[in-house]
C-alpha positions as CSV (number, residue, x, y, z in Angstrom):
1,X,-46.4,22.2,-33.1
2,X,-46.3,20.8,-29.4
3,X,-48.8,22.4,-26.9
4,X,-46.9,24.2,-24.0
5,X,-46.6,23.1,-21.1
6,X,-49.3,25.0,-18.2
7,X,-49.2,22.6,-14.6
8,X,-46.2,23.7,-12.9
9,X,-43.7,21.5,-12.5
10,X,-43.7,18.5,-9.5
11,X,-40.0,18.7,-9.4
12,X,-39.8,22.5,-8.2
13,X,-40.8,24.0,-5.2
14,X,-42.7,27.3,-4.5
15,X,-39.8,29.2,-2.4
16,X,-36.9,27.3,-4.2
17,X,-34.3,25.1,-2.8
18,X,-35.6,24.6,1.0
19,X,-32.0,25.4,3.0
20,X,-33.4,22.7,5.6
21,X,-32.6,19.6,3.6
22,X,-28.9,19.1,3.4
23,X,-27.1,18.5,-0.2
24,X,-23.4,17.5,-0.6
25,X,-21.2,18.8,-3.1
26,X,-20.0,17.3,-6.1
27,X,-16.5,16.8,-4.1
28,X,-18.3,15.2,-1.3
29,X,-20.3,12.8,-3.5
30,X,-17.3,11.5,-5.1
31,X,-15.1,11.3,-1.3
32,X,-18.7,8.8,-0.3
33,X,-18.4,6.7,-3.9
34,X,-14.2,6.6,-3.4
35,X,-14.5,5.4,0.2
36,X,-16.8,2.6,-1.3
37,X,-14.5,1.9,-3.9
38,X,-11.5,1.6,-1.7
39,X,-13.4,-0.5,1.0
40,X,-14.4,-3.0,-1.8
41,X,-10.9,-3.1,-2.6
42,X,-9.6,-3.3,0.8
43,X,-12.1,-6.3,1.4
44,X,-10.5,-8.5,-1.5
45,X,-7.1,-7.4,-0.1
46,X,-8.0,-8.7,3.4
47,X,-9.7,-11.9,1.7
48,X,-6.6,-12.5,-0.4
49,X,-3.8,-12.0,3.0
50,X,-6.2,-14.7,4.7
51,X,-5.0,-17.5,1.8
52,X,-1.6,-16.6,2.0
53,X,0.6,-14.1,4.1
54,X,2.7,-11.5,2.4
55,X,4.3,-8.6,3.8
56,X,3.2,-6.4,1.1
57,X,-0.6,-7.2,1.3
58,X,-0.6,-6.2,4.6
59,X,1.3,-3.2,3.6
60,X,-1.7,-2.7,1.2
61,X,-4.4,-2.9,3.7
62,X,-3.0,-0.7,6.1
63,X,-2.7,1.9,3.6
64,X,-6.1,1.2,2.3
65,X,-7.6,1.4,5.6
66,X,-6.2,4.7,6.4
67,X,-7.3,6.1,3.0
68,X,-10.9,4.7,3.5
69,X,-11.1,6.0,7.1
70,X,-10.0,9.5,5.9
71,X,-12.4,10.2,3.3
72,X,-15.2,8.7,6.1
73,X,-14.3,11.8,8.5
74,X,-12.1,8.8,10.5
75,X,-14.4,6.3,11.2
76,X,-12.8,3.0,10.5
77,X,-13.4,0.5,7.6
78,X,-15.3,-2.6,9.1
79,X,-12.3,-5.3,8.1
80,X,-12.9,-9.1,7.8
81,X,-10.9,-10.7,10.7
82,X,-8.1,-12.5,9.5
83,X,-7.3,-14.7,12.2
84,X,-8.2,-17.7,10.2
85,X,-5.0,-17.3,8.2
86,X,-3.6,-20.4,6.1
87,X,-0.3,-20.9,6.4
């Protein structure tokens, strides 16, 4: 019914996977897409303590911050600076 298929395929290469190019696992994929979650999160949380001050926002960044940095091998979240608080 359908004629088969005879050009080898674009997508594959001669001596297979080449160990050169690096590939993350599955669990380090989904550490890169939390981090980006949490950083997203952690930006609305630092936007949100710059209108008003509460002890447990702060409390929320901070934790935020550390979770963010730890799934980034340690490097820090860039933050927004909140010197410009309204009070």
């Amino acid at each position: 019914m359908y004629e088969p298929i005879r050009a080898k395929s674009v997508h594959s290469t001669v001596d297979g996977p080449n160990p050169d190019f690096p590939h993350r696992s599955r669990e380090e994929e989904l550490d890169i897409q939390l981090a980006g979650h949490l950083a997203a999160l952690l930006a609305v949380t630092d936007e949100l303590r710059a209108t008003q001050a509460s002890p447990d926002l702060d409390t929320a960044a901070e934790r935020l911050a550390e979770q963010v940095g730890r799934l980034r091998g340690g490097r820090a979240p860039v933050r927004a600076s909140t010197s410009g608080r309204r009070e």
